[in-house]
PyMOL CGO cylinders between C-alpha atoms (Angstrom):
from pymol import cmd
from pymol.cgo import CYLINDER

trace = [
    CYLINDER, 81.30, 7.99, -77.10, 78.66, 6.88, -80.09, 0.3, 1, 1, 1, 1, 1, 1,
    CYLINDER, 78.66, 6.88, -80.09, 75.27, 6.29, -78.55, 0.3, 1, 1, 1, 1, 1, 1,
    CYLINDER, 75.27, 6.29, -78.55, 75.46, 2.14, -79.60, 0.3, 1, 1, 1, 1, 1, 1,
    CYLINDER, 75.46, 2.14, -79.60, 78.38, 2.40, -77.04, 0.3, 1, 1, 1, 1, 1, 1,
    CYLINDER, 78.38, 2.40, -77.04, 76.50, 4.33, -74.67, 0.3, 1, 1, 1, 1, 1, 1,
    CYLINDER, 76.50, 4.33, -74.67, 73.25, 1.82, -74.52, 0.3, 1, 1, 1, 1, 1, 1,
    CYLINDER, 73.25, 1.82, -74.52, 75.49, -0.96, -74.35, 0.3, 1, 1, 1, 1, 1, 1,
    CYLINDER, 75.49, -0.96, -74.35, 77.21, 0.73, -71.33, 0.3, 1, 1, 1, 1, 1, 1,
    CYLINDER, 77.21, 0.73, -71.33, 73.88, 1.41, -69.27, 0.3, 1, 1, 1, 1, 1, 1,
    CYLINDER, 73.88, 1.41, -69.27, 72.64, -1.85, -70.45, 0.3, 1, 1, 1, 1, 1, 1,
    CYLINDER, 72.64, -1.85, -70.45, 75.87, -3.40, -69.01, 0.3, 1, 1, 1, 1, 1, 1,
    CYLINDER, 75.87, -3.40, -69.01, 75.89, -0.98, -65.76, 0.3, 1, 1, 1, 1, 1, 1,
    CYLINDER, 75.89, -0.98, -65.76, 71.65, -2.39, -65.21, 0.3, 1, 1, 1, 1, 1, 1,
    CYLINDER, 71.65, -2.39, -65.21, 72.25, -5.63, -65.91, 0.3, 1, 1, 1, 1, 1, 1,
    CYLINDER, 72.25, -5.63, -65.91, 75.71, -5.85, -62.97, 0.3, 1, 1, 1, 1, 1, 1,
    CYLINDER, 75.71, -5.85, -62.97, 72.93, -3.59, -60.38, 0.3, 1, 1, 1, 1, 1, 1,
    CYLINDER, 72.93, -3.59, -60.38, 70.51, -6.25, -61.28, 0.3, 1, 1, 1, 1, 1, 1,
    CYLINDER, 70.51, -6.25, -61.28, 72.48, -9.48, -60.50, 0.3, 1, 1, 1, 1, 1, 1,
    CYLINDER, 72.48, -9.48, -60.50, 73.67, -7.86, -57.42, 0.3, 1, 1, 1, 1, 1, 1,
    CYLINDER, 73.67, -7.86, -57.42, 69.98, -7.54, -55.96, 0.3, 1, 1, 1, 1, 1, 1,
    CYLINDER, 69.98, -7.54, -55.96, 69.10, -11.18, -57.32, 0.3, 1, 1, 1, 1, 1, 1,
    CYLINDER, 69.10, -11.18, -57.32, 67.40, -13.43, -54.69, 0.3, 1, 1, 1, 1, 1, 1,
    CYLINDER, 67.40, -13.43, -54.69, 69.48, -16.91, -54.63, 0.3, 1, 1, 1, 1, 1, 1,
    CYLINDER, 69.48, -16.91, -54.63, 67.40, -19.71, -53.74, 0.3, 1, 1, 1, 1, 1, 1,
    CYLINDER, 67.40, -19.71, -53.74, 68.06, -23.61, -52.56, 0.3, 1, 1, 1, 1, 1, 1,
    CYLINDER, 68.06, -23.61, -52.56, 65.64, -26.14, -52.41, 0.3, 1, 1, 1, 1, 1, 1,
    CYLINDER, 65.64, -26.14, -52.41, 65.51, -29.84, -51.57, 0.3, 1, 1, 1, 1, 1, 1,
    CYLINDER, 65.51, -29.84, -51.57, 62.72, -32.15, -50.91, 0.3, 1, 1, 1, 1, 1, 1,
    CYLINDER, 62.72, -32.15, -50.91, 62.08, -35.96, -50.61, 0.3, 1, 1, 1, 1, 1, 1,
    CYLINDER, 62.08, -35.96, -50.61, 61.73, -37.16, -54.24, 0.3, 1, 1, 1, 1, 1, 1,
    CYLINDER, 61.73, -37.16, -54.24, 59.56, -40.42, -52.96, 0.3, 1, 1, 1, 1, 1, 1,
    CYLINDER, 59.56, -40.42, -52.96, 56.70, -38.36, -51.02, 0.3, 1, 1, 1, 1, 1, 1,
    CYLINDER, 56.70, -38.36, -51.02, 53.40, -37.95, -52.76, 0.3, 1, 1, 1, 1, 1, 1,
    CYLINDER, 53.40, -37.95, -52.76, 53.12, -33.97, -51.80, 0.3, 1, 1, 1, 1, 1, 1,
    CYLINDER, 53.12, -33.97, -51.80, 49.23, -34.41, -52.87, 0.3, 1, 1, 1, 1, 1, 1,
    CYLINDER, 49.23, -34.41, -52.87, 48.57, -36.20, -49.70, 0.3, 1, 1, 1, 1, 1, 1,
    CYLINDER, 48.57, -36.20, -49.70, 49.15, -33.28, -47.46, 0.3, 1, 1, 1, 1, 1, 1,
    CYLINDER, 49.15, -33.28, -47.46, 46.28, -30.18, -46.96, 0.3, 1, 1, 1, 1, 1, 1,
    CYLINDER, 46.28, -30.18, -46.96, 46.84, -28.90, -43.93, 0.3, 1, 1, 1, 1, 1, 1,
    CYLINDER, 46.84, -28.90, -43.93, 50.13, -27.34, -42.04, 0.3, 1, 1, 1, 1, 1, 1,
    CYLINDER, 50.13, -27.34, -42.04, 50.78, -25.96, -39.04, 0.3, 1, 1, 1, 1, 1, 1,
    CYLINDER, 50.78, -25.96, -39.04, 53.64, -23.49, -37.69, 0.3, 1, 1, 1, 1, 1, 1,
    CYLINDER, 53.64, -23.49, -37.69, 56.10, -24.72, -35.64, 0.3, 1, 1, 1, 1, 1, 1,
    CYLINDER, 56.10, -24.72, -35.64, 56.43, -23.31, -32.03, 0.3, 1, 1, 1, 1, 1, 1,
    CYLINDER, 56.43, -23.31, -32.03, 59.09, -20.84, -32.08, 0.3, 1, 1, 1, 1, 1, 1,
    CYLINDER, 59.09, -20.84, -32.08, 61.70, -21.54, -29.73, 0.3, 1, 1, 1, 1, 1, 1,
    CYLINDER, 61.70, -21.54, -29.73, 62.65, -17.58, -28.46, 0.3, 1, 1, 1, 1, 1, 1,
    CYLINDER, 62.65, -17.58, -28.46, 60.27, -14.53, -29.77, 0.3, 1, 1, 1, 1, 1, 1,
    CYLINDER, 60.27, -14.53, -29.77, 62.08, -13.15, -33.23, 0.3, 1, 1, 1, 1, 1, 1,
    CYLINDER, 62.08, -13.15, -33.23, 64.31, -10.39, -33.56, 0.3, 1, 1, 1, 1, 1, 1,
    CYLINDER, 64.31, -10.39, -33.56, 62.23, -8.08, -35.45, 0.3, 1, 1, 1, 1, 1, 1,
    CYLINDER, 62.23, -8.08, -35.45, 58.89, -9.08, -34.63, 0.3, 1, 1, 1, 1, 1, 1,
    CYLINDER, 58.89, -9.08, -34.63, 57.22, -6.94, -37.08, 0.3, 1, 1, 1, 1, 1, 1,
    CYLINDER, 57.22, -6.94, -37.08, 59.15, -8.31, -40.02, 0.3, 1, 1, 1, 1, 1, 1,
    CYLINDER, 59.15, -8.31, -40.02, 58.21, -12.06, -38.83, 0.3, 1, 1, 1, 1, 1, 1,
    CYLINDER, 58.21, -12.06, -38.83, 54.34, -11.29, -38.84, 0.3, 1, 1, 1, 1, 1, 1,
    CYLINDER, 54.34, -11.29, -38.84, 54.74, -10.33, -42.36, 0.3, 1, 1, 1, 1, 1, 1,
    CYLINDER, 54.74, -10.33, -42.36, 56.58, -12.68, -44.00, 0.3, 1, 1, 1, 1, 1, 1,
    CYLINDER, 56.58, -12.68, -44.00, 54.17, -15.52, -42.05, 0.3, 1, 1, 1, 1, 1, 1,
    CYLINDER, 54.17, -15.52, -42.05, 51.55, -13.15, -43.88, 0.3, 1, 1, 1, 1, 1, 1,
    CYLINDER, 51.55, -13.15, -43.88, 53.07, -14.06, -47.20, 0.3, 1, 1, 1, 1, 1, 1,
    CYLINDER, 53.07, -14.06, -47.20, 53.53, -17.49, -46.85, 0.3, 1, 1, 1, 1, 1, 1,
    CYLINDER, 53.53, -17.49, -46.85, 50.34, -17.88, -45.36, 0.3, 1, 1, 1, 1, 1, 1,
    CYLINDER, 50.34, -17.88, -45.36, 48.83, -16.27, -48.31, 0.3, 1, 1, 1, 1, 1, 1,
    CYLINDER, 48.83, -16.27, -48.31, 51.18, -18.30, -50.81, 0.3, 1, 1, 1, 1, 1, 1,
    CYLINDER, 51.18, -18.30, -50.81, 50.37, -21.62, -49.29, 0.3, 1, 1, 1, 1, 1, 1,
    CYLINDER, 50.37, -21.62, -49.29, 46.32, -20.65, -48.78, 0.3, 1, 1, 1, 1, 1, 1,
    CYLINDER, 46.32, -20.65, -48.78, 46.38, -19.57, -52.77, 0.3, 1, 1, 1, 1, 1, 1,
    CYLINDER, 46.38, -19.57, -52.77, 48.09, -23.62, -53.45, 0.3, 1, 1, 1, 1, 1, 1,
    CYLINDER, 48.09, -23.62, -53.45, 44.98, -25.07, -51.58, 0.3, 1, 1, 1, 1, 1, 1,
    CYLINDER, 44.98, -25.07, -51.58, 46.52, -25.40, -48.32, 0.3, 1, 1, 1, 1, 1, 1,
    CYLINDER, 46.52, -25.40, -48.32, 44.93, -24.84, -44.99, 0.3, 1, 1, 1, 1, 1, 1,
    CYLINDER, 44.93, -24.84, -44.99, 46.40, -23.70, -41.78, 0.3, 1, 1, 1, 1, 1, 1,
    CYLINDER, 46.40, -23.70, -41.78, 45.68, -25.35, -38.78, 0.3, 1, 1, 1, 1, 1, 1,
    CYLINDER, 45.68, -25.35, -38.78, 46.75, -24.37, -35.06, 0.3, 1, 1, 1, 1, 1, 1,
    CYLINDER, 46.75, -24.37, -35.06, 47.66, -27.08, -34.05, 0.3, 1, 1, 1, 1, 1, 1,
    CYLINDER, 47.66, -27.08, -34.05, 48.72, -31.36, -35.41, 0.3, 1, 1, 1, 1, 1, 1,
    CYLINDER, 48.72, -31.36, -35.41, 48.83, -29.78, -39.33, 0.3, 1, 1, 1, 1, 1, 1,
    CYLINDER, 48.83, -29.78, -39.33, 49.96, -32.83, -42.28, 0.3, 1, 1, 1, 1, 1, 1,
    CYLINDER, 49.96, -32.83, -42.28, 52.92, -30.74, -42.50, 0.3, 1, 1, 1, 1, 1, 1,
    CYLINDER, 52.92, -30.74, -42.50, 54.45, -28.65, -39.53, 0.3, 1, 1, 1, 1, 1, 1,
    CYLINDER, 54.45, -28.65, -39.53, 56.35, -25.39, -40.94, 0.3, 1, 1, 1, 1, 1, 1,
    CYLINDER, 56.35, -25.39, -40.94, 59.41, -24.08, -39.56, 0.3, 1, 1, 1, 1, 1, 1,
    CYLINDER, 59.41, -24.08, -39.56, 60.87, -21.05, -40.84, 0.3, 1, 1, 1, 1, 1, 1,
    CYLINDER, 60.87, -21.05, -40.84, 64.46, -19.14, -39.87, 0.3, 1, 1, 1, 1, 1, 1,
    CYLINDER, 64.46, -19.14, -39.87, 66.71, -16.74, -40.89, 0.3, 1, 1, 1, 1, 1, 1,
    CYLINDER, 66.71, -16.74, -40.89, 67.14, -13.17, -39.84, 0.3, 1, 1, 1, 1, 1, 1,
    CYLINDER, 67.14, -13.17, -39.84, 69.59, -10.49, -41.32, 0.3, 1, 1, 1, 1, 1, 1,
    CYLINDER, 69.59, -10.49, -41.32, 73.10, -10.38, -41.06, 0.3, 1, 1, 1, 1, 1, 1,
    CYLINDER, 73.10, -10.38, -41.06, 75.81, -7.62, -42.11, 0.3, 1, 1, 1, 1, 1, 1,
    CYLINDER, 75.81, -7.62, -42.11, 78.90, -8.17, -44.22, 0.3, 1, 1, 1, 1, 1, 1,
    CYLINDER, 78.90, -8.17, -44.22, 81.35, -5.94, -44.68, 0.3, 1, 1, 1, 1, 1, 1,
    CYLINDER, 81.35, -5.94, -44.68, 82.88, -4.70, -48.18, 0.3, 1, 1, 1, 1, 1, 1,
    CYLINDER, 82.88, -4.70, -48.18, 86.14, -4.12, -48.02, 0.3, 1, 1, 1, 1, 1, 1,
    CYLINDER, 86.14, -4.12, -48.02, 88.48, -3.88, -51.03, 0.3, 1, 1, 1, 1, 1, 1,
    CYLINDER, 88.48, -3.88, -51.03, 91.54, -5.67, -49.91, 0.3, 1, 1, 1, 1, 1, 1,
    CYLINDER, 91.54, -5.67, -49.91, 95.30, -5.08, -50.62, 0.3, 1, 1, 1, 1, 1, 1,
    CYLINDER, 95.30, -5.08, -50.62, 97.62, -7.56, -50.63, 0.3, 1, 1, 1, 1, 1, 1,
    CYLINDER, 97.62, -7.56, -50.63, 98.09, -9.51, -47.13, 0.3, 1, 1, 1, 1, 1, 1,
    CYLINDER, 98.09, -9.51, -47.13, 101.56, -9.11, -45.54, 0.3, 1, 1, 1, 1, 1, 1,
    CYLINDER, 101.56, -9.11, -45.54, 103.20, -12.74, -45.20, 0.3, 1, 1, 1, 1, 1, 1,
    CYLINDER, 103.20, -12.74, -45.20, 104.55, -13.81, -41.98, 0.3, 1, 1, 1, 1, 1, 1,
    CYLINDER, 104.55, -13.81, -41.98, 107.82, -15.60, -43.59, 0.3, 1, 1, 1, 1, 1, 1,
    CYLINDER, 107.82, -15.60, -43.59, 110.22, -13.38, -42.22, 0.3, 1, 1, 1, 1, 1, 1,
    CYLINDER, 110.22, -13.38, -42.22, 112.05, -14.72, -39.20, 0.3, 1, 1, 1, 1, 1, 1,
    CYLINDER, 112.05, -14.72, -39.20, 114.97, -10.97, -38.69, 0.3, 1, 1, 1, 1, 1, 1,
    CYLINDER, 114.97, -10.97, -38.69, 114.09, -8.31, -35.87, 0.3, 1, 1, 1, 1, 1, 1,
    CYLINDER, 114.09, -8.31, -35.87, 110.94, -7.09, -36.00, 0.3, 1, 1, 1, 1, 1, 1,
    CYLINDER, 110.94, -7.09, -36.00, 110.38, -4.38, -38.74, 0.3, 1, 1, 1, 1, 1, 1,
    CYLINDER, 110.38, -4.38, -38.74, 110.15, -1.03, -38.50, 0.3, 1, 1, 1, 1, 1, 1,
    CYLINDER, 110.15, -1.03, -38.50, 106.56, 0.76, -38.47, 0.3, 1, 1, 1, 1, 1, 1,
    CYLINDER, 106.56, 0.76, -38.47, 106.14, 2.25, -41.84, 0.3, 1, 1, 1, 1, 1, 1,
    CYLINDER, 106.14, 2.25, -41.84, 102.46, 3.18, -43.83, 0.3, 1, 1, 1, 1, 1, 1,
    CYLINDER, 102.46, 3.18, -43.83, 102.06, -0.66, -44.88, 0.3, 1, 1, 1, 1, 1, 1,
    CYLINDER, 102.06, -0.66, -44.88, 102.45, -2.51, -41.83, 0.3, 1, 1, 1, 1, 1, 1,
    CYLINDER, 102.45, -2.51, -41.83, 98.56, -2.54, -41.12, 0.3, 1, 1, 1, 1, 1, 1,
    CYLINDER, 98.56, -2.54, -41.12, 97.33, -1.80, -44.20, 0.3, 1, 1, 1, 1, 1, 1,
    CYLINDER, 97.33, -1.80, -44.20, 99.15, -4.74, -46.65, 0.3, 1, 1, 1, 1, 1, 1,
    CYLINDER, 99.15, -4.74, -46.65, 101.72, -3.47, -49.42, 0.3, 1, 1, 1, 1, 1, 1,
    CYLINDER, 101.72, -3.47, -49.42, 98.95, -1.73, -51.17, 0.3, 1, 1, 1, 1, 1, 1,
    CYLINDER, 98.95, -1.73, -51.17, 98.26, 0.80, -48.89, 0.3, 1, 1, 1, 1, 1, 1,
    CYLINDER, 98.26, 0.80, -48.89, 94.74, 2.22, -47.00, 0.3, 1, 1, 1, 1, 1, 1,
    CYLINDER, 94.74, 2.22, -47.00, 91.86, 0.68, -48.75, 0.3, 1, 1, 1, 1, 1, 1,
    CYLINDER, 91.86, 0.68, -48.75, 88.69, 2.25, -48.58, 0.3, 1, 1, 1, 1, 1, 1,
    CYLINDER, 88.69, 2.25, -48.58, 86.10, 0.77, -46.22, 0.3, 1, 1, 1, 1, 1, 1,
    CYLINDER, 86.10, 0.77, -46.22, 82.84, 0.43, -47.95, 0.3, 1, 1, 1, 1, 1, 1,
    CYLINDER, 82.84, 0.43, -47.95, 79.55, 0.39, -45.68, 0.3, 1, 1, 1, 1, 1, 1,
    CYLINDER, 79.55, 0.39, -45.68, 77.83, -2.83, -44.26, 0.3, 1, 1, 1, 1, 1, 1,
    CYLINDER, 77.83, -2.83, -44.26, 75.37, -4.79, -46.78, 0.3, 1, 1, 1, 1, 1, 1,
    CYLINDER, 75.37, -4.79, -46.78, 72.44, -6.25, -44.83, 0.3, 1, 1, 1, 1, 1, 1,
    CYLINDER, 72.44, -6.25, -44.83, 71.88, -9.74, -46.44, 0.3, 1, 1, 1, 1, 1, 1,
    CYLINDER, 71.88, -9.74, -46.44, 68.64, -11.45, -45.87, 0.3, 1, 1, 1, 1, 1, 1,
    CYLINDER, 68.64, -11.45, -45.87, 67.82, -15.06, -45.34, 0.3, 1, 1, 1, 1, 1, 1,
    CYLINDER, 67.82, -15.06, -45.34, 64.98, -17.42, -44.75, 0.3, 1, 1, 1, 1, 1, 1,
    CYLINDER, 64.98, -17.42, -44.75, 65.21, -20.84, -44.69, 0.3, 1, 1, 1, 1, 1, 1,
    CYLINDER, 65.21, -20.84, -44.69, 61.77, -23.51, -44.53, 0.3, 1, 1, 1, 1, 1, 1,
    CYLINDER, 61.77, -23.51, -44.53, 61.48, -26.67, -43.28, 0.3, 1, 1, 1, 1, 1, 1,
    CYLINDER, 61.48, -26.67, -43.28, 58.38, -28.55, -43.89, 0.3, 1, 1, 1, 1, 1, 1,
    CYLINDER, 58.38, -28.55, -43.89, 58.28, -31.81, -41.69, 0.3, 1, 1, 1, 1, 1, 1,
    CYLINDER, 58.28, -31.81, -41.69, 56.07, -34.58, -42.58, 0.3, 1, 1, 1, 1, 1, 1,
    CYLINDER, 56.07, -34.58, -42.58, 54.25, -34.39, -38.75, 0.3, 1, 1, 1, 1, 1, 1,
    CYLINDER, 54.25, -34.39, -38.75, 53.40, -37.95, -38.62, 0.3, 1, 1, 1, 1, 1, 1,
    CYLINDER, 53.40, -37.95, -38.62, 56.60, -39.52, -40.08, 0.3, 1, 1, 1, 1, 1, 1,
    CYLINDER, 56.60, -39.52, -40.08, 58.53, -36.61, -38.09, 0.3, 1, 1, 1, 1, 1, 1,
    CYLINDER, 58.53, -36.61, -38.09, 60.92, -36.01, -41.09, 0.3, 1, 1, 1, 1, 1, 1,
    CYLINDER, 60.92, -36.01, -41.09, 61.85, -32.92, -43.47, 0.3, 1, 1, 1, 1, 1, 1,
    CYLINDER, 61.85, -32.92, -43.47, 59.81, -33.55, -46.52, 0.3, 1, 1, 1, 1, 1, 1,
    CYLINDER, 59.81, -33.55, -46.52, 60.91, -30.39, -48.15, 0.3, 1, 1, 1, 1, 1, 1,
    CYLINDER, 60.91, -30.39, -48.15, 63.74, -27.52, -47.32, 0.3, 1, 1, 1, 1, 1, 1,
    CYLINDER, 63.74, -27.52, -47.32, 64.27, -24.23, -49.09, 0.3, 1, 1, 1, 1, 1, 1,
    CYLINDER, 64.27, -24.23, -49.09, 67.06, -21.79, -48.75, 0.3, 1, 1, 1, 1, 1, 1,
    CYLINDER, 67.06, -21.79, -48.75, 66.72, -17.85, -50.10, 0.3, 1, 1, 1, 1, 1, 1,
    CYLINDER, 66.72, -17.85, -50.10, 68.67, -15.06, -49.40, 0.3, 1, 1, 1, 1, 1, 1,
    CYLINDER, 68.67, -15.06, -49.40, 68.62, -11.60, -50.73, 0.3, 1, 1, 1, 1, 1, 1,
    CYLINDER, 68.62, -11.60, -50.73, 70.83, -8.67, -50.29, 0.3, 1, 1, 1, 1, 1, 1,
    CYLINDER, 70.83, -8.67, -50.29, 69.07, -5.40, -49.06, 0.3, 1, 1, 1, 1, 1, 1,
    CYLINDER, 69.07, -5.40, -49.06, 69.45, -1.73, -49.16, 0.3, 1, 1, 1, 1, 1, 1,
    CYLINDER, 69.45, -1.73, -49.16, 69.03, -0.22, -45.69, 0.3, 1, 1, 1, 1, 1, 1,
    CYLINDER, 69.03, -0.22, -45.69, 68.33, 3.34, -47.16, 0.3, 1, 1, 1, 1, 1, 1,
    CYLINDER, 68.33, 3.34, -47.16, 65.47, 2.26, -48.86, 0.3, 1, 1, 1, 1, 1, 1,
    CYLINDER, 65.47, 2.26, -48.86, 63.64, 0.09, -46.56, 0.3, 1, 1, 1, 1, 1, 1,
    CYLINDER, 63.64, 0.09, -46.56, 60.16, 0.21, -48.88, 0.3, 1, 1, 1, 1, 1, 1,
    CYLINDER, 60.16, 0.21, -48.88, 62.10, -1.16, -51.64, 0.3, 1, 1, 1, 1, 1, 1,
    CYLINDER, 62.10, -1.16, -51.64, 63.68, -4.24, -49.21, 0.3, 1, 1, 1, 1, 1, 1,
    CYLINDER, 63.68, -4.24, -49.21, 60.40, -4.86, -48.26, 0.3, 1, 1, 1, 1, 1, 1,
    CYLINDER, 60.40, -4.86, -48.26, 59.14, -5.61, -51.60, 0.3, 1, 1, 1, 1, 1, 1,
    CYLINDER, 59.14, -5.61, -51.60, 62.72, -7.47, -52.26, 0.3, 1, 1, 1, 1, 1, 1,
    CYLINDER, 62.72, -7.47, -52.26, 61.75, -9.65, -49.58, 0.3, 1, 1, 1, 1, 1, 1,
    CYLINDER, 61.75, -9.65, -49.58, 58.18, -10.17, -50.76, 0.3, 1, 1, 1, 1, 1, 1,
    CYLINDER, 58.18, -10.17, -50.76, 59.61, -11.07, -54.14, 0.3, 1, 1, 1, 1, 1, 1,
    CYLINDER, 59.61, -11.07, -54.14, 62.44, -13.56, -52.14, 0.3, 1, 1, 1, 1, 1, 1,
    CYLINDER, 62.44, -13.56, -52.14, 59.31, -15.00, -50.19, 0.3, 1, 1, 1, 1, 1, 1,
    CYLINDER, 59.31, -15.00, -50.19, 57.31, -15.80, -54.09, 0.3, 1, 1, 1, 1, 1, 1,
    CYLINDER, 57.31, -15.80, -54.09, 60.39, -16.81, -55.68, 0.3, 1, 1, 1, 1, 1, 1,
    CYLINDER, 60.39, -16.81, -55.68, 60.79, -19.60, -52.95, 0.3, 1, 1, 1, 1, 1, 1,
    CYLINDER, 60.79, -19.60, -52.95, 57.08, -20.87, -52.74, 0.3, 1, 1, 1, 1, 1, 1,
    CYLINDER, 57.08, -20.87, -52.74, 57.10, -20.77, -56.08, 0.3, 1, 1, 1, 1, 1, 1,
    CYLINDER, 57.10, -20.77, -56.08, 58.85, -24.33, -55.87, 0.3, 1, 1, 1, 1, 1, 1,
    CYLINDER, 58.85, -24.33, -55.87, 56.19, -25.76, -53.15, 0.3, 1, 1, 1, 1, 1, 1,
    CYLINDER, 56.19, -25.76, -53.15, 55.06, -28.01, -53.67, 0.3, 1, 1, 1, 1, 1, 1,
    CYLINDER, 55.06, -28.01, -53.67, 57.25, -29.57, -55.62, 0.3, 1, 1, 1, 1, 1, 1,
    CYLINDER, 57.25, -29.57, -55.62, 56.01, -29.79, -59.80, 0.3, 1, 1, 1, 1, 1, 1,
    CYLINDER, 56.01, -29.79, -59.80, 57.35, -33.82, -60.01, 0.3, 1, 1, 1, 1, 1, 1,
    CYLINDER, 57.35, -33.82, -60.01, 55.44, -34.85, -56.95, 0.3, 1, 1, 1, 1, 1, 1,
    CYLINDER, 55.44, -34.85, -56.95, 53.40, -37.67, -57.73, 0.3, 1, 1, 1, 1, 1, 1,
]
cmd.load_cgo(trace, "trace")
């Protein structure tokens, strides 16, 4: 294999692991709301204590820190804007399918054989669970009691490595707040 070959190989290889660890992010917000109006926020009250209380604290951390660095100031309690964040971490589960037996066939019932449970291409290998990440915030307009602005991220993680998720999720965290407030707000 010439080396131009080879670079364009690890280049491709880089560029697939890269993609796969990309943080996707969704946002939405009121187009008509003057964003400049609001200076203060407040957290909303959670309803049940988080999963992974730990985890919560520091993301709050981050977007504390995010929002204080924007000019905005947290207040206990009757904030412009009341925050509400969820998510958590969920597992999917990689599996590289065969293809699905069809239930057409209406005879006796057939007999066992290697492909009955497995679909006509045989055993698949079962790959291991990929934690996936998500956070989604709400920021509610407290006296008009609506959601002024939403945003959506999600980021896949690598349980081996939990340093490294951490600083994915930092990253997921910036990457979101980078698009609060809003850069057409009036």
């Amino acid at each position: 294999m010439t080396t131009y070959k080879r670079v364009n190989l690890i280049a491709l290889v880089v560029a697939i692991a890269s993609c796969a660890l990309a943080q996707k992010v969704e946002v939405g917000y009121d187009k008509s709301v003057d964003f400049s109006r609001y200076k203060t926020y407040s957290w909303a009250e959670l309803p049940m204590p988080p999963a992974r209380p730990m985890l919560y604290t520091t993301v709050v951390g981050w977007i504390d820190g995010d929002l204080n660095s924007k000019g905005f100031q947290r207040v206990e309690k009757d904030g412009d804007l009341i925050l509400q964040a969820t998510g958590g971490i969920g597992f999917g589960i990689n599996v590289a399918g065969g293809q699905p037996l069809t239930s057409s066939y209406n005879g006796p019932p057939p007999s066992l054989n290697a492909t009955m449970w497995t679909g006509a291409g045989g055993q698949r290998e079962l790959m291991p669970a990929v934690p996936d990440a998500s956070l989604e915030l709400q920021f509610i307009d407290h006296k008009a009691n609506q959601i002024v602005w939403s945003g959506l991220v999600t980021q896949a993680l690598d349980m081996e490595r939990k340093d490294k998720s951490l600083d994915l999720v930092d990253k997921a965290v910036t990457k979101l707040l980078k698009r609060f407030p809003p850069k057409t707000s009036k």
